[in-house]
Biopython code that builds the backbone (N, CA, C, O; Angstrom):
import numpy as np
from Bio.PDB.StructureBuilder import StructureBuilder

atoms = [
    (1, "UNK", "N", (28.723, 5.950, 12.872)),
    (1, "UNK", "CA", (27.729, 6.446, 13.795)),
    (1, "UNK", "C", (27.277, 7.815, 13.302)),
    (1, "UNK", "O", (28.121, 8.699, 13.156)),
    (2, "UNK", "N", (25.916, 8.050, 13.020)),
    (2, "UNK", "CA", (25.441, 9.253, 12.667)),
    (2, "UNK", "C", (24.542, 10.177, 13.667)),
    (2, "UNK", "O", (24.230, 9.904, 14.826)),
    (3, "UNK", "N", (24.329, 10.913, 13.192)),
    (3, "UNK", "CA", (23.355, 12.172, 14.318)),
    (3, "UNK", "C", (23.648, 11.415, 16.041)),
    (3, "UNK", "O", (22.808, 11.461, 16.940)),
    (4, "UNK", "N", (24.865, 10.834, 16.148)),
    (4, "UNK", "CA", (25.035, 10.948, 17.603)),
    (4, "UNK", "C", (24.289, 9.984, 18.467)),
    (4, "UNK", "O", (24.182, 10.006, 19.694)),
    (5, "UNK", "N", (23.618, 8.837, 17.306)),
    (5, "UNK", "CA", (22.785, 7.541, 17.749)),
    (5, "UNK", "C", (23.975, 6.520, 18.275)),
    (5, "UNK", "O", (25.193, 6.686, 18.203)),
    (6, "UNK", "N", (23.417, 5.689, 18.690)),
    (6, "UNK", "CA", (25.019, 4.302, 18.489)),
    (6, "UNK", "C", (25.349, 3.456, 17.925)),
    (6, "UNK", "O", (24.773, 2.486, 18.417)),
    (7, "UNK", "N", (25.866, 3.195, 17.256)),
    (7, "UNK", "CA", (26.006, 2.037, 15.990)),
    (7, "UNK", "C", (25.793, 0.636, 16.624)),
    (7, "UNK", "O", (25.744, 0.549, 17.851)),
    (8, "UNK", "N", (25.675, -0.387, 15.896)),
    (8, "UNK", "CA", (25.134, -1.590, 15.998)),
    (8, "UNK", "C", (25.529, -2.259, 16.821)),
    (8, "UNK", "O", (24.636, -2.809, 17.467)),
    (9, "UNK", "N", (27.228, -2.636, 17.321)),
    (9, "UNK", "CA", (27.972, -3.298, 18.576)),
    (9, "UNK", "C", (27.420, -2.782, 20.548)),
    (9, "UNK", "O", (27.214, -3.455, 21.558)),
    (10, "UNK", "N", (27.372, -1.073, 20.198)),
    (10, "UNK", "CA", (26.955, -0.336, 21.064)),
    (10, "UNK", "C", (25.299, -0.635, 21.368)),
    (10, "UNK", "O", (24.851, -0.554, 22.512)),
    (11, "UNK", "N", (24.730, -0.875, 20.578)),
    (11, "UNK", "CA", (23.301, -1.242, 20.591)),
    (11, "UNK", "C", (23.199, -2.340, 21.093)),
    (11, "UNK", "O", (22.618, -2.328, 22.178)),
    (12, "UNK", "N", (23.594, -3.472, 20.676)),
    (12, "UNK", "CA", (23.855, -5.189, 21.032)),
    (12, "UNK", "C", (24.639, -4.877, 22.583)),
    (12, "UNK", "O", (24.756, -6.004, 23.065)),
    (13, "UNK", "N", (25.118, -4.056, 23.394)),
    (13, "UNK", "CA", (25.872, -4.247, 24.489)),
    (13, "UNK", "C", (25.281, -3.398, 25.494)),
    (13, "UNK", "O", (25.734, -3.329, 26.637)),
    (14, "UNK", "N", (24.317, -2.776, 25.108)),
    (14, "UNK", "CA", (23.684, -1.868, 25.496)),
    (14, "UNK", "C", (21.745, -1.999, 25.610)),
    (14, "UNK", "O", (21.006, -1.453, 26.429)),
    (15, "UNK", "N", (21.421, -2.830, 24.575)),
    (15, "UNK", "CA", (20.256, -2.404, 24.843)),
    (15, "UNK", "C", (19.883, -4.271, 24.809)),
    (15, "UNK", "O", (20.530, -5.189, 24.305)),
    (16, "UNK", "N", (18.237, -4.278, 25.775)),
    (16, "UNK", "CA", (17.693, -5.522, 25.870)),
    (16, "UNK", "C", (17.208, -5.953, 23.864)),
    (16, "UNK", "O", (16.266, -5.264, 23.471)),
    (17, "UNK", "N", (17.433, -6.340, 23.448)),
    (17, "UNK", "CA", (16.941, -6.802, 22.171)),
    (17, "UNK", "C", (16.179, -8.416, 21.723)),
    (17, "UNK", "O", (15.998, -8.974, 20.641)),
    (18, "UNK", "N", (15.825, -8.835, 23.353)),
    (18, "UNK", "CA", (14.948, -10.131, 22.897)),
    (18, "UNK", "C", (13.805, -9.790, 22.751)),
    (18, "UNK", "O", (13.068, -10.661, 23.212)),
    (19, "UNK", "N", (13.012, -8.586, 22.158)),
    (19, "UNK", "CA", (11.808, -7.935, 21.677)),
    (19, "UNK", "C", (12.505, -7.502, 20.164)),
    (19, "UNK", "O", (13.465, -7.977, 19.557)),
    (20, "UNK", "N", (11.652, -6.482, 19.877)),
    (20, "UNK", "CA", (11.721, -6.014, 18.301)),
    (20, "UNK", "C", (13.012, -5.336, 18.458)),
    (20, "UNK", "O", (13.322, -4.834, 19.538)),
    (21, "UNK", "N", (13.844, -5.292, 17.346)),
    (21, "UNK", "CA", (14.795, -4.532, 16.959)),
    (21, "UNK", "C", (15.204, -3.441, 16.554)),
    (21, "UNK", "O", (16.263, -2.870, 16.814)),
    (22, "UNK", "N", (13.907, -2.965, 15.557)),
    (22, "UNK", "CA", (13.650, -1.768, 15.946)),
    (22, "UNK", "C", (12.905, -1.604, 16.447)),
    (22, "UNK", "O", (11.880, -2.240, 16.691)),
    (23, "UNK", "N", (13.625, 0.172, 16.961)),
    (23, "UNK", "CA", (12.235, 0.824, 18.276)),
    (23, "UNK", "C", (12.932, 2.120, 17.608)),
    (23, "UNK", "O", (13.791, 2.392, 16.769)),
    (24, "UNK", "N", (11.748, 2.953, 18.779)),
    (24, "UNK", "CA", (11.617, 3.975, 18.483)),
    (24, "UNK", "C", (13.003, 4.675, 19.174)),
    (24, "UNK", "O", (13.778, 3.856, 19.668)),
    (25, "UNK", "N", (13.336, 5.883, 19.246)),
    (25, "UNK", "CA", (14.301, 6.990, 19.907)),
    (25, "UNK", "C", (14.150, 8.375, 19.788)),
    (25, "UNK", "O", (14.559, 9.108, 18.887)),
    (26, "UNK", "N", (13.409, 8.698, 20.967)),
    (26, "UNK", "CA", (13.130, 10.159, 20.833)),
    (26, "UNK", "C", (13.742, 11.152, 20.846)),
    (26, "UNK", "O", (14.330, 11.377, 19.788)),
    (27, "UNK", "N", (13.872, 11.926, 21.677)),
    (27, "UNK", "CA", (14.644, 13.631, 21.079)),
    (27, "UNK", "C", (15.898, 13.534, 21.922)),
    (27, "UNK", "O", (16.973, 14.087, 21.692)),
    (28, "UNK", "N", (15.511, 12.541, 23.192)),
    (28, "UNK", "CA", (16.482, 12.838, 24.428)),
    (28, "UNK", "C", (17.241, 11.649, 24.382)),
    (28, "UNK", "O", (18.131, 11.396, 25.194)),
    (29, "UNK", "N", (16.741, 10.546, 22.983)),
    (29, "UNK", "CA", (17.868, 9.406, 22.944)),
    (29, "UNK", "C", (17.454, 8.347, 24.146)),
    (29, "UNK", "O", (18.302, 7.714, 24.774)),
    (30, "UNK", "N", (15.722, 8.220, 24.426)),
    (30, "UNK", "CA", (15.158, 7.462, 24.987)),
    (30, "UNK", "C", (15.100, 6.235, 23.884)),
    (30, "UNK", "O", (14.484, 6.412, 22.833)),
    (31, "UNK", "N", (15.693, 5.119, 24.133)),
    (31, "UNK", "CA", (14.967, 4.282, 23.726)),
    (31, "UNK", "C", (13.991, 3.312, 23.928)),
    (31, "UNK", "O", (14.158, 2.349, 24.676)),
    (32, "UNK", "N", (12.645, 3.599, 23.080)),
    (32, "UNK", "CA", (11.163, 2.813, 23.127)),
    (32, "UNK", "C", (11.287, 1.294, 23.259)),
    (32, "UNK", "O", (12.345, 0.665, 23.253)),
    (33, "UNK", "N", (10.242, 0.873, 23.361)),
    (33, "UNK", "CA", (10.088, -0.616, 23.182)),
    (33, "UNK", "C", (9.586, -0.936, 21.586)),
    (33, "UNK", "O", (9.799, -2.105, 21.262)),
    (34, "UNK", "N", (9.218, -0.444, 20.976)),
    (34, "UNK", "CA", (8.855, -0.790, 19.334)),
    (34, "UNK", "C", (8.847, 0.356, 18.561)),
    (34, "UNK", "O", (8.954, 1.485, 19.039)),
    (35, "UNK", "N", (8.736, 0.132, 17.486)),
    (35, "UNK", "CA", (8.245, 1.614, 16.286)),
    (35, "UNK", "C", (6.789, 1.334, 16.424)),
    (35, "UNK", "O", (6.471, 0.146, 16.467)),
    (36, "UNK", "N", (5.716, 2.370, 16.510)),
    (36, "UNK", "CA", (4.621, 2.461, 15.802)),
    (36, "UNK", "C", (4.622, 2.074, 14.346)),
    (36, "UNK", "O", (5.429, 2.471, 13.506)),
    (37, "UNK", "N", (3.446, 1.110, 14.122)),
    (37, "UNK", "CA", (2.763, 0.409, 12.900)),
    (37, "UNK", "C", (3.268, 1.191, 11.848)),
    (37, "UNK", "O", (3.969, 0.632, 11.004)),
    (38, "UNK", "N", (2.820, 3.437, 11.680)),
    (38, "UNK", "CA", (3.061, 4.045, 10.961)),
    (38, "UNK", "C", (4.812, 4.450, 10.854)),
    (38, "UNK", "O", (5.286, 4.930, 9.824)),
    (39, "UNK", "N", (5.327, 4.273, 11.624)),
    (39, "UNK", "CA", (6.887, 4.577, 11.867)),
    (39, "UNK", "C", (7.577, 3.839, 10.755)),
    (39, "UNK", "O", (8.489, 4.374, 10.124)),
    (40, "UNK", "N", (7.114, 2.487, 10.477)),
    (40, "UNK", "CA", (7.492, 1.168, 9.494)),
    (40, "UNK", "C", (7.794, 1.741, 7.799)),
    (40, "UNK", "O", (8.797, 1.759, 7.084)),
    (41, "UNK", "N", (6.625, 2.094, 7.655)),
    (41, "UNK", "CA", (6.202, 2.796, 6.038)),
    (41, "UNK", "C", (7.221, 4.630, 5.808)),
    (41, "UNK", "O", (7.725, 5.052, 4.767)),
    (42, "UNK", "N", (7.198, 5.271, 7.114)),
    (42, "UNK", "CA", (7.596, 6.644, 6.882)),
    (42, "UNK", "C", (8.818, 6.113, 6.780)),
    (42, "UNK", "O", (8.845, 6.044, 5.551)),
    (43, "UNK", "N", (10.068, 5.592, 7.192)),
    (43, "UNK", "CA", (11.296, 4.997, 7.514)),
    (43, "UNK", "C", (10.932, 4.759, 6.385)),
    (43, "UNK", "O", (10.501, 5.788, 5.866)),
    (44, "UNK", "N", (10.870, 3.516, 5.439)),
    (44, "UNK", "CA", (11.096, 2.966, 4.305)),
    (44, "UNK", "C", (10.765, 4.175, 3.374)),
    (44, "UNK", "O", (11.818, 4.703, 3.015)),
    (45, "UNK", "N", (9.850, 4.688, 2.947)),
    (45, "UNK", "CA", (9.568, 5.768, 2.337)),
    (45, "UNK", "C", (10.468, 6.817, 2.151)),
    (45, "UNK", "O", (10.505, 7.375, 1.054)),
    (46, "UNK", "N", (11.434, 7.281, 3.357)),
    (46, "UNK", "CA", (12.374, 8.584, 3.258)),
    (46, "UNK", "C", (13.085, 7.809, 3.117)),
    (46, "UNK", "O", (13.978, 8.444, 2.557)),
    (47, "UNK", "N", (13.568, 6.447, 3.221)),
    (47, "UNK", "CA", (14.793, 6.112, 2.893)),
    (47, "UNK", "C", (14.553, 5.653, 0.964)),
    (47, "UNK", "O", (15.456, 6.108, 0.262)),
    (48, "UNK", "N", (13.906, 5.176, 0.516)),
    (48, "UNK", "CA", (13.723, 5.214, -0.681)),
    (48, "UNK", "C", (13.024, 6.464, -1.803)),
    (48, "UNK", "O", (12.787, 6.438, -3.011)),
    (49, "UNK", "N", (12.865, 7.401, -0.853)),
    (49, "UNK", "CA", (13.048, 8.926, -1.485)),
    (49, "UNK", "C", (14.839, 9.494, -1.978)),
    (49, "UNK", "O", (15.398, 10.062, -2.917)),
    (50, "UNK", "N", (15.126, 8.979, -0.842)),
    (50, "UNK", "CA", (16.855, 9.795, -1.035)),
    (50, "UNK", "C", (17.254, 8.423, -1.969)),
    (50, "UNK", "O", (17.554, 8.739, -3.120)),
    (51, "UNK", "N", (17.305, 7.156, -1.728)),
    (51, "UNK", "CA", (17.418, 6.698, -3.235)),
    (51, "UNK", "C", (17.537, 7.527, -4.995)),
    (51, "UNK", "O", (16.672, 8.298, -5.411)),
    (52, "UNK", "N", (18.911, 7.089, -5.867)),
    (52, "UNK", "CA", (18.991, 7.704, -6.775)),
    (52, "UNK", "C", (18.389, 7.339, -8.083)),
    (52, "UNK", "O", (18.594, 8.009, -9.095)),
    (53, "UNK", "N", (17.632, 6.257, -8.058)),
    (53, "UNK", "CA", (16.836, 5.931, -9.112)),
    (53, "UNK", "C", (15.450, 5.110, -8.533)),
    (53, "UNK", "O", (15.075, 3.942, -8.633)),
    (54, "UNK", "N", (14.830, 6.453, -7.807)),
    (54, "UNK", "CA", (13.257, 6.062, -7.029)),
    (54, "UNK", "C", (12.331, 6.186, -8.148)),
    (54, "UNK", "O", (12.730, 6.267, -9.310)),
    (55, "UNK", "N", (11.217, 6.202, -7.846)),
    (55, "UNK", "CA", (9.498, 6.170, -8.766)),
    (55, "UNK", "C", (9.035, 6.739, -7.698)),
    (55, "UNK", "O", (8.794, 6.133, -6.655)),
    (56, "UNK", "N", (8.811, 8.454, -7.956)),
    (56, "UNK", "CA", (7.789, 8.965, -7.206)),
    (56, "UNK", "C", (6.411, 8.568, -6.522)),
    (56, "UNK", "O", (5.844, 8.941, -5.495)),
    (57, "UNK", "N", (6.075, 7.539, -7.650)),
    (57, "UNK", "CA", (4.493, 7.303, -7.671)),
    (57, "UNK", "C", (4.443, 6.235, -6.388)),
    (57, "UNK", "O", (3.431, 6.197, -5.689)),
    (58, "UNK", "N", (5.401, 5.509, -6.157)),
    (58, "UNK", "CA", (5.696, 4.395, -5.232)),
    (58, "UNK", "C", (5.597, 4.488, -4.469)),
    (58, "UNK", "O", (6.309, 5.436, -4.139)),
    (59, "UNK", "N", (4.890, 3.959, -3.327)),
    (59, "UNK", "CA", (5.097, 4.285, -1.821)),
    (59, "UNK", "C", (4.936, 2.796, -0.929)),
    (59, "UNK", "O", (4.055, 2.068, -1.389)),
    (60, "UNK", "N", (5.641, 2.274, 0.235)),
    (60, "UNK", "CA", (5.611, 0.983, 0.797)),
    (60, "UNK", "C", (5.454, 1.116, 1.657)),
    (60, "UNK", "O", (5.694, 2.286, 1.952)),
    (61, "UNK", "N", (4.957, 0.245, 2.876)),
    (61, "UNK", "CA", (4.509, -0.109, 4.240)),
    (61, "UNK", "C", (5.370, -1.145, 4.546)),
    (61, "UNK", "O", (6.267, -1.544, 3.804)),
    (62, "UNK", "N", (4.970, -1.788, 6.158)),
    (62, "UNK", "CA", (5.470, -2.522, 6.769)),
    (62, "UNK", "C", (5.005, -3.756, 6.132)),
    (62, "UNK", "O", (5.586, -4.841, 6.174)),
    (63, "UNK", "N", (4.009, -3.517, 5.595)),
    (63, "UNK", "CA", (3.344, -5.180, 4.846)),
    (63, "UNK", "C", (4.359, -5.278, 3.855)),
    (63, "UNK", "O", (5.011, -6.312, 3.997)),
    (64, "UNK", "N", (4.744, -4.531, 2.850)),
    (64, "UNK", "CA", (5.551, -4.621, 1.508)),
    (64, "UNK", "C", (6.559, -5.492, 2.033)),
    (64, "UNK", "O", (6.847, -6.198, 1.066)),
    (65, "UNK", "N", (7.404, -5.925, 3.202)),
    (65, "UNK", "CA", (8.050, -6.210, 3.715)),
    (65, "UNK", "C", (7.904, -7.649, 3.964)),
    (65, "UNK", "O", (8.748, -8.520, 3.752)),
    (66, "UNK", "N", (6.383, -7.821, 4.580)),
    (66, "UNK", "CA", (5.903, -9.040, 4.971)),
    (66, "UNK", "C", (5.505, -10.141, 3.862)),
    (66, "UNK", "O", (5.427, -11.369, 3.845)),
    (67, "UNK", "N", (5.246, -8.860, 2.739)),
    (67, "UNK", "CA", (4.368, -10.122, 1.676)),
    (67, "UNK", "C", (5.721, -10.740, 0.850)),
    (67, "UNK", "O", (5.530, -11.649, 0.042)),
    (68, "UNK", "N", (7.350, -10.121, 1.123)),
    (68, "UNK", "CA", (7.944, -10.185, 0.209)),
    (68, "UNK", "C", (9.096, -11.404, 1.326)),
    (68, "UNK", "O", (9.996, -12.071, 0.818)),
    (69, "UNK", "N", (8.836, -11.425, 2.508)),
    (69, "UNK", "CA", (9.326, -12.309, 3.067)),
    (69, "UNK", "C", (8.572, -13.676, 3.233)),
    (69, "UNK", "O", (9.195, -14.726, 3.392)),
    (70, "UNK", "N", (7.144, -13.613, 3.186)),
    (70, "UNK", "CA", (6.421, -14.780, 2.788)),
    (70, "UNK", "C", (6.924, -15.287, 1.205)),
    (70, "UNK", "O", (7.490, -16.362, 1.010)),
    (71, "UNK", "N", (6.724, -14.674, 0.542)),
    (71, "UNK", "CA", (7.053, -14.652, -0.545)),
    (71, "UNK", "C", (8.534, -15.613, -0.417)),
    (71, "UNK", "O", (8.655, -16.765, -0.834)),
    (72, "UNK", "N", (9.445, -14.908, 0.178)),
    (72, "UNK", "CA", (10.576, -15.842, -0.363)),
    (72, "UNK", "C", (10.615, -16.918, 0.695)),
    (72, "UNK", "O", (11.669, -17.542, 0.572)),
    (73, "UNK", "N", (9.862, -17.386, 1.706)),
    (73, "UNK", "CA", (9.677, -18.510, 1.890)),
    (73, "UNK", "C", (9.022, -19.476, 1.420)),
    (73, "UNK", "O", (9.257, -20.655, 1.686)),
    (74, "UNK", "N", (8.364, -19.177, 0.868)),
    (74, "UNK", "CA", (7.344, -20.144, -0.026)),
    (74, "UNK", "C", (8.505, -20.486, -1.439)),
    (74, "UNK", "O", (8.818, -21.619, -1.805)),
    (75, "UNK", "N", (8.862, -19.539, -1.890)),
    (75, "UNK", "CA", (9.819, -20.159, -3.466)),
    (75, "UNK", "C", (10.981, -20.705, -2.762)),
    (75, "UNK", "O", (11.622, -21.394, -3.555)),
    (76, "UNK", "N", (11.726, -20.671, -1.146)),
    (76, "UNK", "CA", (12.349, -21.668, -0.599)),
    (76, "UNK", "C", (11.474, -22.781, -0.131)),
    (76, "UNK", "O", (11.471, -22.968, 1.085)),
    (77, "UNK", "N", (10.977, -23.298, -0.627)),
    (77, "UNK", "CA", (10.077, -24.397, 0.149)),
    (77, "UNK", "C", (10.114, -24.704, 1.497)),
    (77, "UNK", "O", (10.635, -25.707, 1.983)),
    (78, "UNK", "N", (9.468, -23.688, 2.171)),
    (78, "UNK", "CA", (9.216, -23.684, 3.430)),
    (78, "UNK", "C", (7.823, -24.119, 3.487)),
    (78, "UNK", "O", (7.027, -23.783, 2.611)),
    (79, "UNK", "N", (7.454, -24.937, 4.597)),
    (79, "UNK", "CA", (6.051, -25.341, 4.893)),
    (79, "UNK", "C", (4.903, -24.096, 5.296)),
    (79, "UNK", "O", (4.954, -23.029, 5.909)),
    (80, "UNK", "N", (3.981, -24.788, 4.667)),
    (80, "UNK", "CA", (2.810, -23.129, 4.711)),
    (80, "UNK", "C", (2.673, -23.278, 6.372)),
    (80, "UNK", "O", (2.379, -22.185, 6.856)),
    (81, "UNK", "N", (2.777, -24.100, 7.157)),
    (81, "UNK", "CA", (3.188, -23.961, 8.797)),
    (81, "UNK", "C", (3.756, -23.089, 9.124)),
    (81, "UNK", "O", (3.320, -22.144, 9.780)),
    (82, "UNK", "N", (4.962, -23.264, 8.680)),
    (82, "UNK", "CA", (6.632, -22.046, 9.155)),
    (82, "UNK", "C", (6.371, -20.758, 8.784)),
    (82, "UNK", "O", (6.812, -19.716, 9.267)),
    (83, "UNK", "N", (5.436, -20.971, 7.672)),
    (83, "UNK", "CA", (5.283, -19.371, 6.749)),
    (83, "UNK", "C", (4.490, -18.735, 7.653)),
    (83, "UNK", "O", (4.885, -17.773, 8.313)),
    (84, "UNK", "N", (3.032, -19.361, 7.758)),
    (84, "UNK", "CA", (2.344, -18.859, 9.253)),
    (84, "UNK", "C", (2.769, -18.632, 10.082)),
    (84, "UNK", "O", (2.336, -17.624, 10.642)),
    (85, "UNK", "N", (3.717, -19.271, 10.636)),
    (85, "UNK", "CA", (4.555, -18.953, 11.904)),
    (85, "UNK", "C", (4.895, -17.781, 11.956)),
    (85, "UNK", "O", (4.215, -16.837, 12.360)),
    (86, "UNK", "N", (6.375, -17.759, 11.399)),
    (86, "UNK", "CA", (7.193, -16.603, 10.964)),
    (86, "UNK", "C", (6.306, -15.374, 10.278)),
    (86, "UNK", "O", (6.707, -14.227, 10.474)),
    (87, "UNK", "N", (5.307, -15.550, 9.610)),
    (87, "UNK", "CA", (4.321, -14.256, 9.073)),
    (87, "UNK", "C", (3.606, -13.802, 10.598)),
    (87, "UNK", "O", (3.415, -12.599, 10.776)),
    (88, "UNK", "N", (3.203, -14.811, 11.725)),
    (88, "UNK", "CA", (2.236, -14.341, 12.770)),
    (88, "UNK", "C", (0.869, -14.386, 12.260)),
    (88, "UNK", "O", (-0.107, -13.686, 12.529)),
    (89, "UNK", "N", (1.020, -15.348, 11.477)),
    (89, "UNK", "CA", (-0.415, -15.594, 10.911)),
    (89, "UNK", "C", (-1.692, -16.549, 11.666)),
    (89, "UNK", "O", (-1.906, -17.532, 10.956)),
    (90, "UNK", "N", (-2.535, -16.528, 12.826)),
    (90, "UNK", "CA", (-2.770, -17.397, 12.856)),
    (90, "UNK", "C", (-4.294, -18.225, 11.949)),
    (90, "UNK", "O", (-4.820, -19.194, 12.497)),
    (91, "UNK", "N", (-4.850, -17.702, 10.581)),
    (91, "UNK", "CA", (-5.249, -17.795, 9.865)),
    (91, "UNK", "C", (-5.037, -18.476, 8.943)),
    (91, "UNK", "O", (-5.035, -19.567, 9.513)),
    (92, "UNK", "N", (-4.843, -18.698, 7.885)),
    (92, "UNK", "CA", (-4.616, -19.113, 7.196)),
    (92, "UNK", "C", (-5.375, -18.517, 5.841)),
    (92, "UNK", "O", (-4.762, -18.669, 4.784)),
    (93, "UNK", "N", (-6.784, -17.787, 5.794)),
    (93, "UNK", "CA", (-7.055, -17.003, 5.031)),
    (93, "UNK", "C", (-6.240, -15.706, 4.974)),
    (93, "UNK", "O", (-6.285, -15.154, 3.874)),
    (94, "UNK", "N", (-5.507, -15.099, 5.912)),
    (94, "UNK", "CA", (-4.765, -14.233, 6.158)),
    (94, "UNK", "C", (-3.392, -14.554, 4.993)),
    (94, "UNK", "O", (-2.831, -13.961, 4.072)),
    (95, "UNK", "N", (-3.305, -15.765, 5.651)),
    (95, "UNK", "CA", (-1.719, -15.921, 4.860)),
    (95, "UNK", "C", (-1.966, -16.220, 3.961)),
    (95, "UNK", "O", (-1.220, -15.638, 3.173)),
    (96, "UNK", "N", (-2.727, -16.941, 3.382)),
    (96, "UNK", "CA", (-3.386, -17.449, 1.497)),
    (96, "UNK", "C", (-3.394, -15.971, 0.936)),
    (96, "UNK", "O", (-3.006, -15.856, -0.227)),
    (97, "UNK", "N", (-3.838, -14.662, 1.696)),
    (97, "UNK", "CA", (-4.085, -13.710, 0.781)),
    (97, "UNK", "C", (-2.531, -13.240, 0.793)),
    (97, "UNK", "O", (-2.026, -13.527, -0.293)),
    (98, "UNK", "N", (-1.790, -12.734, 1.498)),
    (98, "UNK", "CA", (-0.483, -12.618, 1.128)),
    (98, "UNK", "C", (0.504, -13.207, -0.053)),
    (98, "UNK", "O", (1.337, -12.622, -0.746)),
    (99, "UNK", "N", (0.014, -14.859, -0.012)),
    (99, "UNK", "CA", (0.690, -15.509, -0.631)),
    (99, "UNK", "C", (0.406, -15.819, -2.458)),
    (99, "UNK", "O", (0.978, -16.260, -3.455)),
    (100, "UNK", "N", (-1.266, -15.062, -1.872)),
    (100, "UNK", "CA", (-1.755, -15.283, -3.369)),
    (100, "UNK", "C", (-0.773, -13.723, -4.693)),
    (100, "UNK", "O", (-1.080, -13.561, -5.874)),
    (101, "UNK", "N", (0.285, -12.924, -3.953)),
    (101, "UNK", "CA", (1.050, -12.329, -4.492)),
    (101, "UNK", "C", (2.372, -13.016, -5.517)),
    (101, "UNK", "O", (3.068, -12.373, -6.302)),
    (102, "UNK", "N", (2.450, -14.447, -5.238)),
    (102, "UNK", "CA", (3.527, -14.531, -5.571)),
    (102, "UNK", "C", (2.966, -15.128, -7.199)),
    (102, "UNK", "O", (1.840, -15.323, -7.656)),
    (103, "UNK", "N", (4.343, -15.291, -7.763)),
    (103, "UNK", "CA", (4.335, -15.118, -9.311)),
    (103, "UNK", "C", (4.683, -16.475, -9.941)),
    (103, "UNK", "O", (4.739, -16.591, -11.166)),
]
sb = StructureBuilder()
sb.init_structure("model")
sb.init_model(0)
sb.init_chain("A")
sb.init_seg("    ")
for serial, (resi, resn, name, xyz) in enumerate(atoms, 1):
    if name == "N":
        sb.init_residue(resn, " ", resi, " ")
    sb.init_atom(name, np.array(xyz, "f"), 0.0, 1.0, " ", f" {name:<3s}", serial, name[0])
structure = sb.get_structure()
């Protein structure tokens, strides 16, 4: 347990979690109902700053996340259905452009 937050058992016994998992927690140890969109990218970002073999030039979002979990559903042969699903896609030009990442 760090800076006096609650570790993961305490969280699960403590907080409603059939919404997003993460959320926010402000100064007074309120906890939010979600992170803001921008909260996603700053979090990943300082945590792959203190990383010991980063690339300055690099920087990721909440999408980097999304295109790389589409991503590994599709090379598990998951149906482009499920992928939509699980992406929140209800497009399909949406999810073709995500998917047109993979290699």
């Amino acid at each position: 347990m760090s800076m006096g937050y609650p570790d993961i058992q305490t969280w699960q016994d403590t907080t409603d979690i059939t919404g997003p998992i993460l959320r926010s927690v402000d100064l007074h140890r309120k906890i939010g109902d979600r992170l803001s969109p921008g909260s996603v990218g700053l979090i990943i970002n300082t945590l792959y700053k203190n990383c010991v073999d980063h690339d300055s030039t690099q920087l990721f979002s909440g999408h980097s996340f999304r295109v790389e979990a589409a991503l590994d559903l599709l090379e598990a042969g998951a149906s482009f259905e499920l992928i939509m699903l699980r992406g929140g896609w209800q497009s399909s030009d949406n999810a073709m452009g995500y998917l047109s990442n993979w290699r």
